[in-house]
MMTF fields as JSON, N, C-alpha, C and O atoms, coordinates in Angstrom:
{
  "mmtfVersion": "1.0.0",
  "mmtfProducer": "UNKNOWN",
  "numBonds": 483,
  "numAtoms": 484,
  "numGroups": 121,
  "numChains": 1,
  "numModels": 1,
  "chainsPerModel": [1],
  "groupsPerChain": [121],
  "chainIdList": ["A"],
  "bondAtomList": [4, 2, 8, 6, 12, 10, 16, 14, 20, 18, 24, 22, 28, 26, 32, 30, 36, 34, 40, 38, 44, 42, 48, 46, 52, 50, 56, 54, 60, 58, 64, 62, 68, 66, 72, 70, 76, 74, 80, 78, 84, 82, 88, 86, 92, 90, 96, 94, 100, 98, 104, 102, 108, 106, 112, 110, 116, 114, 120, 118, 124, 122, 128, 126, 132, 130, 136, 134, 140, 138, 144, 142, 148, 146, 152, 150, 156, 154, 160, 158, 164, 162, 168, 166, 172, 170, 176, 174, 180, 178, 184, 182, 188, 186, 192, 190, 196, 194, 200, 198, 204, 202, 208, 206, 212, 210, 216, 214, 220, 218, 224, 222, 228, 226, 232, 230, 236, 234, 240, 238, 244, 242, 248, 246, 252, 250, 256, 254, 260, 258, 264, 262, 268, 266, 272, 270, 276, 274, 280, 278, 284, 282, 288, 286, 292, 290, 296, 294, 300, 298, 304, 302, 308, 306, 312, 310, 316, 314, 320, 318, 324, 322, 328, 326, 332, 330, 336, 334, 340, 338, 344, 342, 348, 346, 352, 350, 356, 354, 360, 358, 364, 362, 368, 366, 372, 370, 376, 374, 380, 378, 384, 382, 388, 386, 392, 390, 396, 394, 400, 398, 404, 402, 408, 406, 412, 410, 416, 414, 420, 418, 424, 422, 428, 426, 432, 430, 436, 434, 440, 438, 444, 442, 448, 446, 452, 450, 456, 454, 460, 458, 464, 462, 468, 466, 472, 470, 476, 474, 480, 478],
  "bondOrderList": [1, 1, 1, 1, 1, 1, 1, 1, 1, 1, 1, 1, 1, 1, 1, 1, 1, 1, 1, 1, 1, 1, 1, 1, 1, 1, 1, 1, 1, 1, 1, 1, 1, 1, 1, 1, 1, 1, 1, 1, 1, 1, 1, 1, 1, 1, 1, 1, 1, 1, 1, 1, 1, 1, 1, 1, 1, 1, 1, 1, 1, 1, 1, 1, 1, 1, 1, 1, 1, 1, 1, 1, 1, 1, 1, 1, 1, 1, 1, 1, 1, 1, 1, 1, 1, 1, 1, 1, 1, 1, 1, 1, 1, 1, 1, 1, 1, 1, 1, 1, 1, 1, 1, 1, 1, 1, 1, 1, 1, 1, 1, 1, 1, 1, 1, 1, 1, 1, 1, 1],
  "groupList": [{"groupName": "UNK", "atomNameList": ["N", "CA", "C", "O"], "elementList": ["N", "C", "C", "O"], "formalChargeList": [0, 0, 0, 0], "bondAtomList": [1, 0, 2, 1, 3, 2], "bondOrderList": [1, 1, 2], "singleLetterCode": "X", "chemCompType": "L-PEPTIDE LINKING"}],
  "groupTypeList": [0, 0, 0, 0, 0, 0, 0, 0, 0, 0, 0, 0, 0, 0, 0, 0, 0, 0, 0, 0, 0, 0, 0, 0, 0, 0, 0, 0, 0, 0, 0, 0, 0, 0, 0, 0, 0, 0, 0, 0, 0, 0, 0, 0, 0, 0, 0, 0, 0, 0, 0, 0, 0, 0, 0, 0, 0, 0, 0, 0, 0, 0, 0, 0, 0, 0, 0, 0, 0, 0, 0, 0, 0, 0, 0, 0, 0, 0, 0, 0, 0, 0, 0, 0, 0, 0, 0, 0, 0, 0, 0, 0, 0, 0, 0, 0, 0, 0, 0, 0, 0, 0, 0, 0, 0, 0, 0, 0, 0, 0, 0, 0, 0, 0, 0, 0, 0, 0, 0, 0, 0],
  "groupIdList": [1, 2, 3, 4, 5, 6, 7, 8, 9, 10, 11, 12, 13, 14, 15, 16, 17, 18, 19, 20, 21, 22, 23, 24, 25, 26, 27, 28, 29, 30, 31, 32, 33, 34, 35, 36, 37, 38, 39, 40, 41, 42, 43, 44, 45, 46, 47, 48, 49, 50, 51, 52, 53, 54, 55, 56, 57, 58, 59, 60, 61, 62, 63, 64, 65, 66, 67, 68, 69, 70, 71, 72, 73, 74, 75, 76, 77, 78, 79, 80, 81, 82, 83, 84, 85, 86, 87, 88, 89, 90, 91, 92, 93, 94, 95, 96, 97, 98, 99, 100, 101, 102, 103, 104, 105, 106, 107, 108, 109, 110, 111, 112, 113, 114, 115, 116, 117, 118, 119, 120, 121],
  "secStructList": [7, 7, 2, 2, 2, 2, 2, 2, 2, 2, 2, 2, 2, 2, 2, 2, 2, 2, 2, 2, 7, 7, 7, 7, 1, 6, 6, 7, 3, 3, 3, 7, 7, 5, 7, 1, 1, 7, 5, 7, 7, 3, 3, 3, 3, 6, 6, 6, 6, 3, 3, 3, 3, 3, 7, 7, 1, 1, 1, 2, 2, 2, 2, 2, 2, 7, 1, 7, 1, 1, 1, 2, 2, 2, 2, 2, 2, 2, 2, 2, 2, 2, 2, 2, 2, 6, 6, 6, 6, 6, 7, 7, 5, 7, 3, 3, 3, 7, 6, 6, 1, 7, 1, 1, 6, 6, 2, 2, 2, 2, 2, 2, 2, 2, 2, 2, 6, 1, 7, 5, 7],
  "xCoordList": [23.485, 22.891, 21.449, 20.698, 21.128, 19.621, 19.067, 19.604, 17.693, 16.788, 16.749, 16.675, 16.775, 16.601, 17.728, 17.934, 18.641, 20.075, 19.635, 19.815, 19.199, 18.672, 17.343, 17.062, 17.029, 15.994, 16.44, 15.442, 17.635, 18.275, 19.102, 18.737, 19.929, 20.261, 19.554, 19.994, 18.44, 17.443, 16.943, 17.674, 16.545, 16.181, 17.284, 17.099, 18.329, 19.651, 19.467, 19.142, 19.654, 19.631, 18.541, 19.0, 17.351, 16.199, 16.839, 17.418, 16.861, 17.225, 18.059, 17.733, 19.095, 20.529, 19.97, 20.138, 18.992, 18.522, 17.565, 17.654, 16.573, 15.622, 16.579, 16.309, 17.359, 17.988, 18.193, 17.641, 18.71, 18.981, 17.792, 17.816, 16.667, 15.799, 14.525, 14.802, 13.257, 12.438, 11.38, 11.653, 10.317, 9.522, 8.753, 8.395, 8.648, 7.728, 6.22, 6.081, 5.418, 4.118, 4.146, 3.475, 5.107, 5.738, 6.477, 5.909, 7.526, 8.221, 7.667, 8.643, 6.361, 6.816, 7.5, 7.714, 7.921, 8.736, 7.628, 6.573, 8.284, 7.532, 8.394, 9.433, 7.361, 8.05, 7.455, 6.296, 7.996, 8.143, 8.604, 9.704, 7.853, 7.75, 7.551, 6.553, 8.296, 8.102, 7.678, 8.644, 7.084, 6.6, 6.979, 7.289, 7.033, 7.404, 6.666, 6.983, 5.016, 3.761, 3.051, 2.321, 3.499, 3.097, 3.871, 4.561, 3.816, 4.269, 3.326, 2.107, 4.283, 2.997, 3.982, 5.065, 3.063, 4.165, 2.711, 1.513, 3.549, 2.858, 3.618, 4.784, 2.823, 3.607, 3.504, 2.776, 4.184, 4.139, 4.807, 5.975, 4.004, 4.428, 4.812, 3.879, 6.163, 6.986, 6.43, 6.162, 6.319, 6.156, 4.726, 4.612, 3.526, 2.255, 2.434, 2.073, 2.72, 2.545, 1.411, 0.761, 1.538, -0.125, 0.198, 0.994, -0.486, 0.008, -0.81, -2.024, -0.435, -0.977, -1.663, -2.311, -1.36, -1.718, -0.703, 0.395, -1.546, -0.757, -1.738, -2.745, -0.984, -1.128, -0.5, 0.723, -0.949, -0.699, -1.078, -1.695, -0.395, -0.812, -2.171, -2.708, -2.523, -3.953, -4.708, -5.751, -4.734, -5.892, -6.702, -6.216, -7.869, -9.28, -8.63, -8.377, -8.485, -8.032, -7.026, -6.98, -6.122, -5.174, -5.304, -4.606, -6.155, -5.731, -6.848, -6.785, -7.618, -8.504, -7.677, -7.767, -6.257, -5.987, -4.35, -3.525, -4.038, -3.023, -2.858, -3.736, -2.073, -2.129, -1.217, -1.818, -0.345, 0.287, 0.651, 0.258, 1.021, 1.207, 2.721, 3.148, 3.543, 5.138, 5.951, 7.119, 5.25, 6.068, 6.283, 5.436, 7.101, 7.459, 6.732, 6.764, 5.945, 4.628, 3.708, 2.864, 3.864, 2.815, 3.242, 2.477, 4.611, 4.978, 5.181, 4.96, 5.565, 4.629, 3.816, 3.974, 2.081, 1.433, 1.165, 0.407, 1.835, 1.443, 2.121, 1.433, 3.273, 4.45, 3.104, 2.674, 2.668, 2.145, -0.029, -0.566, -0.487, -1.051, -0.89, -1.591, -0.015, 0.61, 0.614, 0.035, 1.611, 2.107, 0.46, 0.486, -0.804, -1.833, -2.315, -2.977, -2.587, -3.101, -2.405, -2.922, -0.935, -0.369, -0.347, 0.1, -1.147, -1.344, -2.577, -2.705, -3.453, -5.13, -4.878, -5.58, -3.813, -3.194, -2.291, -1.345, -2.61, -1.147, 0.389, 1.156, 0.825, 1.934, 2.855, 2.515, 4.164, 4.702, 6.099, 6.532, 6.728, 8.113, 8.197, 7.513, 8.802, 9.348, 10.481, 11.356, 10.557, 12.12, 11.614, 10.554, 12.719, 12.435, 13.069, 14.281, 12.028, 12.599, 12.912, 11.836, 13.75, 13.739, 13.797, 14.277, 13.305, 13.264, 14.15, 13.881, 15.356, 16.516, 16.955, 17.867, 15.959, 16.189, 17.444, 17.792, 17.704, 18.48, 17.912, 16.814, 18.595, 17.408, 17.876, 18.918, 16.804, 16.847, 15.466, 14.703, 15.486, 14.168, 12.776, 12.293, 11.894, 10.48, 10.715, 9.755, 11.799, 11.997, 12.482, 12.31, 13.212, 13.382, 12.464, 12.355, 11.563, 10.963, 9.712, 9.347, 9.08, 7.733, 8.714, 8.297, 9.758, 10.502, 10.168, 9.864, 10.3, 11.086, 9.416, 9.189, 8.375, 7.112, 6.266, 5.383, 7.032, 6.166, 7.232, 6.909, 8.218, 8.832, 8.119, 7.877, 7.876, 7.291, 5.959, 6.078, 4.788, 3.823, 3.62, 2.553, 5.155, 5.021, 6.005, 6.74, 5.779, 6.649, 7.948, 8.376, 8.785, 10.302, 10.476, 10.015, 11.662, 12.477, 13.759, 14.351],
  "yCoordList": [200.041, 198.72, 198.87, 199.712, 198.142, 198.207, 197.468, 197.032, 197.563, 196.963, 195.956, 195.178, 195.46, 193.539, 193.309, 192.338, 193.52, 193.097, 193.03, 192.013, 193.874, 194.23, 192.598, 191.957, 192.642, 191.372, 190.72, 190.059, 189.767, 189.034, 188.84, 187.741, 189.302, 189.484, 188.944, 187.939, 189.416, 189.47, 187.678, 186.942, 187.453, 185.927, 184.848, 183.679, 185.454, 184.581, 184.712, 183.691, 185.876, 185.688, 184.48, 183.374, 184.644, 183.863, 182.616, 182.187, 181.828, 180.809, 180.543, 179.632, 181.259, 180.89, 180.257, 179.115, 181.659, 181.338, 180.242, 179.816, 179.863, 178.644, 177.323, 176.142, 177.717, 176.014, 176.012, 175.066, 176.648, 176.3, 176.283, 175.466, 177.018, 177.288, 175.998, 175.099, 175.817, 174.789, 174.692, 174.453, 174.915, 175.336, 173.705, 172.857, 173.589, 172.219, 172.778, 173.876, 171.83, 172.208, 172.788, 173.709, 171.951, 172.615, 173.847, 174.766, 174.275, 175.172, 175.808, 175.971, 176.215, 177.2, 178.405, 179.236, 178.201, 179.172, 180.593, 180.629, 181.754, 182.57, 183.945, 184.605, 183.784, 184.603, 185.725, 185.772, 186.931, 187.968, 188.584, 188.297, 189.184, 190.259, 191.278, 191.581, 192.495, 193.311, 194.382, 194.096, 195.155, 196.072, 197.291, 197.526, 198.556, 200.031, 200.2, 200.727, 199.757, 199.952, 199.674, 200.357, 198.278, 196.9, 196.14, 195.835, 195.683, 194.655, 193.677, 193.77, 192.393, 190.681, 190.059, 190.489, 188.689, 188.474, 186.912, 187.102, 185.247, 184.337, 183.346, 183.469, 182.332, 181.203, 179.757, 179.023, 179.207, 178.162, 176.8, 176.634, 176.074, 174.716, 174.104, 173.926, 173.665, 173.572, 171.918, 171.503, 171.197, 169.96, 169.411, 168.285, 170.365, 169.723, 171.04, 170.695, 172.191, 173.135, 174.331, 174.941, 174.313, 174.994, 176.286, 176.435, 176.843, 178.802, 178.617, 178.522, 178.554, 178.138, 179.737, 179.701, 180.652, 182.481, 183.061, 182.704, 184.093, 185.251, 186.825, 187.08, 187.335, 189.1, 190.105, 189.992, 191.197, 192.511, 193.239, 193.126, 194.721, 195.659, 196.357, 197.445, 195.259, 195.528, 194.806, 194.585, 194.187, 193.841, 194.786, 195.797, 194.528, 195.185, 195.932, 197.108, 194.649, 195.505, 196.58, 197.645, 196.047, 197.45, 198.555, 199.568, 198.253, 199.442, 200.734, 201.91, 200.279, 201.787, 202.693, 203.897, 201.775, 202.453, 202.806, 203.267, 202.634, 202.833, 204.097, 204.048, 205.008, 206.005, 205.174, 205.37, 204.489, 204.217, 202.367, 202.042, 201.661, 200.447, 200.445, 199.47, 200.969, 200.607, 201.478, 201.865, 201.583, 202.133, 201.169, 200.434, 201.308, 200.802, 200.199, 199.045, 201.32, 201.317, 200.506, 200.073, 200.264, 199.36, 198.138, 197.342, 197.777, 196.553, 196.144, 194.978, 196.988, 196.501, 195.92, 194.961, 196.655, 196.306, 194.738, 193.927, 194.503, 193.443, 192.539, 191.52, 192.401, 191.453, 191.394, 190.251, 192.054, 191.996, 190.842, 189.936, 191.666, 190.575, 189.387, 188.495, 189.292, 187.555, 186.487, 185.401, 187.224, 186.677, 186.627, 185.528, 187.308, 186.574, 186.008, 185.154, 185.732, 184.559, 183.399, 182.333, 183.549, 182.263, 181.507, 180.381, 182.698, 181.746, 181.395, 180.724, 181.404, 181.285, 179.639, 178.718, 179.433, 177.911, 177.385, 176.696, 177.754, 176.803, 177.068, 176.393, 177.913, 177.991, 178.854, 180.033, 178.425, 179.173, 179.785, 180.899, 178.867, 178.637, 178.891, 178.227, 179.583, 179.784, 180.06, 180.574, 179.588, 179.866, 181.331, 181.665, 181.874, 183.469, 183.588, 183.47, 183.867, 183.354, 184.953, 185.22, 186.138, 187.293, 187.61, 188.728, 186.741, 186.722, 187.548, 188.107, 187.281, 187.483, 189.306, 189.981, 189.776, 191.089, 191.149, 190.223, 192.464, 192.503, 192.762, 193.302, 192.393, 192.122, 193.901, 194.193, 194.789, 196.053, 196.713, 196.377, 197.812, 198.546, 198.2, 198.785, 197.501, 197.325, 196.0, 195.572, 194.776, 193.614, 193.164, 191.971, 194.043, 194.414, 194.433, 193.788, 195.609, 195.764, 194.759, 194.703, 193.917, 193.459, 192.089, 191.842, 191.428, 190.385, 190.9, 190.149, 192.135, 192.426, 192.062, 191.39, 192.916, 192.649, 191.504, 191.344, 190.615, 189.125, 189.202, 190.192, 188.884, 188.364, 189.004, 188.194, 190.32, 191.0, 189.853, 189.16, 189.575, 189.481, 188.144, 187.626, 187.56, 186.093, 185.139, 184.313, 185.58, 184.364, 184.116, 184.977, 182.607, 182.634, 182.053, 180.913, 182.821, 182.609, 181.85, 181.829],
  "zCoordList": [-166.893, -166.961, -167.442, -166.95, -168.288, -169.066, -167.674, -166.656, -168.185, -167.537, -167.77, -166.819, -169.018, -169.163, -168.937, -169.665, -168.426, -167.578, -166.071, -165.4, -165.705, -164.162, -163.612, -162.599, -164.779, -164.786, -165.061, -165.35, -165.458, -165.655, -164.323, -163.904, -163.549, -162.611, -161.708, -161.149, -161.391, -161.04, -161.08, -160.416, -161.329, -161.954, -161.574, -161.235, -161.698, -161.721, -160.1, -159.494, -159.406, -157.76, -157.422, -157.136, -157.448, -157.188, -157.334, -156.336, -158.544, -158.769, -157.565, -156.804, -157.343, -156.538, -155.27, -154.842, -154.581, -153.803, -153.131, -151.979, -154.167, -154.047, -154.214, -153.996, -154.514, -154.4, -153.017, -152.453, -152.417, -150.796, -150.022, -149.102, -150.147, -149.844, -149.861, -150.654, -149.133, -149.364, -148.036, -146.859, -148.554, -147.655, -147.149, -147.966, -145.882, -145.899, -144.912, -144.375, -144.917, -144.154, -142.446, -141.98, -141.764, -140.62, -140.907, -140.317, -141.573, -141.555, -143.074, -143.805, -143.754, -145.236, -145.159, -144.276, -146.895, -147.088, -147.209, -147.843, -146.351, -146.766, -148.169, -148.199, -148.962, -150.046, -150.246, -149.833, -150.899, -150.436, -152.278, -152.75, -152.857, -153.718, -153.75, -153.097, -154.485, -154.074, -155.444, -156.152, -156.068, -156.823, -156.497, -155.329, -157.743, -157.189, -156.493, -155.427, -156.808, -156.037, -154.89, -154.173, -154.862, -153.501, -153.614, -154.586, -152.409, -151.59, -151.664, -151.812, -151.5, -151.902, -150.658, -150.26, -150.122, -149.233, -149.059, -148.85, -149.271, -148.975, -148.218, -147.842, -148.03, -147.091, -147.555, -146.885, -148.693, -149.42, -148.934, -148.583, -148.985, -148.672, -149.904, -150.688, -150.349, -151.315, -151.525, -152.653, -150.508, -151.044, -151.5, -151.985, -151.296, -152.187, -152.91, -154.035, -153.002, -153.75, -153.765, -154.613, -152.482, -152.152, -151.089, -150.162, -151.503, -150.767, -149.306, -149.487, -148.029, -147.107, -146.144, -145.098, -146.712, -145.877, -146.947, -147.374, -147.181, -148.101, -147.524, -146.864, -148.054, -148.044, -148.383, -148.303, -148.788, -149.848, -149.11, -148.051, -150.131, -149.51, -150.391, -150.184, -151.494, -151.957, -151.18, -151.796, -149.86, -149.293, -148.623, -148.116, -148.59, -148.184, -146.802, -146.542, -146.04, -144.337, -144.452, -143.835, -145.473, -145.399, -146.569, -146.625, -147.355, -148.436, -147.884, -148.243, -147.15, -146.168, -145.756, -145.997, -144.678, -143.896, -144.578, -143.79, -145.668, -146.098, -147.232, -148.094, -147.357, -148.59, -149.427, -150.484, -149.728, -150.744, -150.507, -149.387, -150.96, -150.797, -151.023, -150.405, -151.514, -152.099, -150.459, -150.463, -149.54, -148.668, -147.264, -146.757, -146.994, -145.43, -144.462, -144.034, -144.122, -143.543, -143.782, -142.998, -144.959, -145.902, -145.618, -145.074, -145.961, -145.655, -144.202, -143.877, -143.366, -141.886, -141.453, -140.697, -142.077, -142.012, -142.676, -142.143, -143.78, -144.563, -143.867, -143.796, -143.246, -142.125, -140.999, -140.848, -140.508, -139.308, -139.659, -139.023, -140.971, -141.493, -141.622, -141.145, -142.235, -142.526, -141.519, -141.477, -140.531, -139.537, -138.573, -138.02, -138.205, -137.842, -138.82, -138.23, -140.451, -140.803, -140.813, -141.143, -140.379, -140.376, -139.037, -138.819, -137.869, -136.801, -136.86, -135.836, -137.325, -138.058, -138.656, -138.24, -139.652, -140.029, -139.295, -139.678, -138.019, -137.275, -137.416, -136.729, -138.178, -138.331, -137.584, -137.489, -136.934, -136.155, -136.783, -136.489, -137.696, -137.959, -139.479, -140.257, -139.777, -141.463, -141.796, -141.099, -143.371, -144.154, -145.006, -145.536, -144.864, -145.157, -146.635, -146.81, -147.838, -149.277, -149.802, -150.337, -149.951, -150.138, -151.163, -151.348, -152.473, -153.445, -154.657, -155.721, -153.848, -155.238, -154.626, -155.104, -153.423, -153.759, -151.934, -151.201, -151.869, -150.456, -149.566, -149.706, -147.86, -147.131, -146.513, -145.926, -146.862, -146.315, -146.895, -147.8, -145.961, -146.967, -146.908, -145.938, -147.52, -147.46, -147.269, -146.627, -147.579, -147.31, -146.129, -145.88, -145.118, -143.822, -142.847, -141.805, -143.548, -142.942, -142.43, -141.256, -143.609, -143.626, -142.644, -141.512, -143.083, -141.956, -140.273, -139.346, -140.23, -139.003, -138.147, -137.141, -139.158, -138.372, -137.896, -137.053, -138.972, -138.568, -137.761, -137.106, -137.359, -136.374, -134.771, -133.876, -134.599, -134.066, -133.901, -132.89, -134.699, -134.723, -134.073, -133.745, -133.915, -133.308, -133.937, -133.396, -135.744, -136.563, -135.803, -135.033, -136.059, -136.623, -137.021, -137.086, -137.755, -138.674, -138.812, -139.891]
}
């Protein structure tokens, strides 16, 4: 399988998924990208369109204490970020958007920590 097949695929999941999917100001969707390199991970309110807490594993607090960003660990940390700036905005409750990819691995993982950190899902 080429790669612009793999991205095609790819694209086609997402889509599938956001249709069921829909984040509102009580409940945003939190979405979740992932890079060979880093991990991205925000909390969007679908109906004005506005990113309400986000975090990486290029942020300041974590890239000190991190050696690599594309690992596990990394996305821990970034689940466990999130999940206190999203109690910083009030937010308790989210739709979990896994962006086309499967839920295992660094996408597992960064879920498992907000849940940990307080979120649900």
């Amino acid at each position: 399988m080429t790669s612009v097949e793999k991205i095609r695929k790819l694209r086609r999941r997402q889509q599938r998924v956001r249709q069921r999917i829909f984040g509102t100001l009580a409940r945003p969707r939190l979405n979740v990208f992932r890079s060979q390199s880093h991990i991205y991970a925000q909390l969007i309110d679908d109906t004005s369109g506005r990113t309400l807490a986000a975090a990486s594993s290029l942020d300041e607090r974590l890239r000190k204490s991190l050696k690599e960003g594309g690992t596990i660990e990394a996305a821990k940390a970034v689940g466990k970020l999130l999940a206190d700036r999203a109690k910083a905005v009030k937010v308790e409750a989210v739709v979990f958007d896994r962006g086309g990819r499967l839920y295992h691995g660094r996408i597992k993982a960064l879920a498992e920590a907000s849940r940990e950190s307080g979120l649900k899902f």
